[in-house]
C-alpha positions in Angstrom: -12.5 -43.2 211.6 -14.5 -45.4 209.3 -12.7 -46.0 206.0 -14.7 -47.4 203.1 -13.7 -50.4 200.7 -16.6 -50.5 197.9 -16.8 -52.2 194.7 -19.3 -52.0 191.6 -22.3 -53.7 192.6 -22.6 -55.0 189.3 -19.1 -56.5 188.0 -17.9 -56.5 190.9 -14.9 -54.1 189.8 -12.3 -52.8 192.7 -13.6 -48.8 192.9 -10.7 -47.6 195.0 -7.9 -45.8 193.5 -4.6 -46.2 195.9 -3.1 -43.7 193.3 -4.9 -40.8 194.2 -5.6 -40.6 197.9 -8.0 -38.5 200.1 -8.1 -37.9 203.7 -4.8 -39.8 203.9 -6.5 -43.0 202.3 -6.9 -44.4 198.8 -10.1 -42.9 197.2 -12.9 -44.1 195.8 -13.0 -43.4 192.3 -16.3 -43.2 189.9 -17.3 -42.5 186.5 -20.0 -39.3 186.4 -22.5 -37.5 184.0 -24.4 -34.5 183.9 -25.7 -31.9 182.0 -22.3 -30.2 182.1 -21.1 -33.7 180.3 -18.8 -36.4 182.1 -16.0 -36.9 184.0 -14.1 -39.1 186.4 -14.4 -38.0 189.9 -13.2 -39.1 192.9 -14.6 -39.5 196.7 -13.0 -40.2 199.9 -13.7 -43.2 201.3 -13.4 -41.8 205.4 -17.1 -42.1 206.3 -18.8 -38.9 206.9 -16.4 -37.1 204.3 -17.5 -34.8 201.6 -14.1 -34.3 199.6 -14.5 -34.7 196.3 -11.9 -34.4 193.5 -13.2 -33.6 190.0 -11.8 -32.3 186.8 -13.9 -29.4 187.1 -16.1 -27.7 190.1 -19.7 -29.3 191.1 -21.9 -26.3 191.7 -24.2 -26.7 195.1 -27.4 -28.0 194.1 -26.0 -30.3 190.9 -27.1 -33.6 190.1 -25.2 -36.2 188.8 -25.1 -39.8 187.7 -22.6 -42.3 189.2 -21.5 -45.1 186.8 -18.7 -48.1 187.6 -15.6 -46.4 185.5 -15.4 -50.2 184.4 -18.7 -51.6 183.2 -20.3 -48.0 182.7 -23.5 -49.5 184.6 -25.6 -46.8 186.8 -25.2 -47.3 190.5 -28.6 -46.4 191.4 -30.4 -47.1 194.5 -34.0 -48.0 194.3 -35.2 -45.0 196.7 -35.0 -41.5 196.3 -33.1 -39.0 199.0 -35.2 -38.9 202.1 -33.9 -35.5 202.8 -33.9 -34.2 198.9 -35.8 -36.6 197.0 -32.5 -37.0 194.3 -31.4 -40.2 193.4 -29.6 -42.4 195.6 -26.1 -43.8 194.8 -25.2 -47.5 196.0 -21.7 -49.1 196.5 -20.9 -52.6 197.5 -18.9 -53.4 200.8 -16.1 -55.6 200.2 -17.2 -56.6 203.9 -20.5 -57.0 202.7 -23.5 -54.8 202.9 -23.4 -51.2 201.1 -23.1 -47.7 201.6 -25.8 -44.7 200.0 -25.4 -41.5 199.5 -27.2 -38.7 197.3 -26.1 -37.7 194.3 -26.8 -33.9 194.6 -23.6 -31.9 195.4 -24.4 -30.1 198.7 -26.7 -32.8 200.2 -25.5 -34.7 202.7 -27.2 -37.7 203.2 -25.5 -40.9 203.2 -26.3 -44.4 204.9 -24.3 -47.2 206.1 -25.7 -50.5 206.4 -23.1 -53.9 206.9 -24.7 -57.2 206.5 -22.5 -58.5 209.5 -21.9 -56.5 212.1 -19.0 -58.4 213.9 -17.4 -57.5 210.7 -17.6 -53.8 211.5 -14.6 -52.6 213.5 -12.4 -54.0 210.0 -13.8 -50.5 208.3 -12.4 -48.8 211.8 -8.7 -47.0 211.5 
């Protein structure tokens, strides 16, 4: 299994939350908004996993914004969802590189790209 270590592509911040783990692994945790208001939420970090933990239930089809839980900044990626056309979420690799993934509950499209590949099998468990 792959298992994800991401930070804030912005400050830089440490995203994953050892105290509340998914899929046996620390999660990843993130600040959200939407028009049903905001919310902490958190994701595992197992590659090609959809739990998610939130304080209240996503409905299929609902948008939301990602924000670092530390410097509040968007995490936005510059292209829309090539399968949905929502907006794309972007977390840094501590490995280097990023992973993207839409922000529409029920979508699941998500993209992996390392900047060095030898560096790969360290995401492998």
């Amino acid at each position: 299994m792959i298992v994800l270590t991401v930070r804030c592509p912005h400050c830089g911040a440490d995203l994953m939350d050892n105290d509340n783990r998914m899929d046996g692994v620390p999660s990843i945790r993130l600040a959200t908004s939407s028009s049903l208001g905001n919310r902490d939420i958190g994701l595992s970090a197992v590659y090609g996993s959809f739990q998610v933990r939130s304080q209240r239930q996503m409905t299929s089809g609902e948008t939301v914004l990602f924000a670092c839980p530390t410097c509040r900044r968007q995490l936005l990626f510059p292209e829309g969802c090539p399968q949905c056309e929502a907006t794309l979420v972007r977390l840094e690799l501590i490995i280097g590189g990023h992973v993207v993934f839409c922000s529409r509950r029920g979508c699941k499209f998500h993209r992996l790209d390392v900047s060095d590949r030898s560096r790969l099998a360290e995401l492998m468990r």
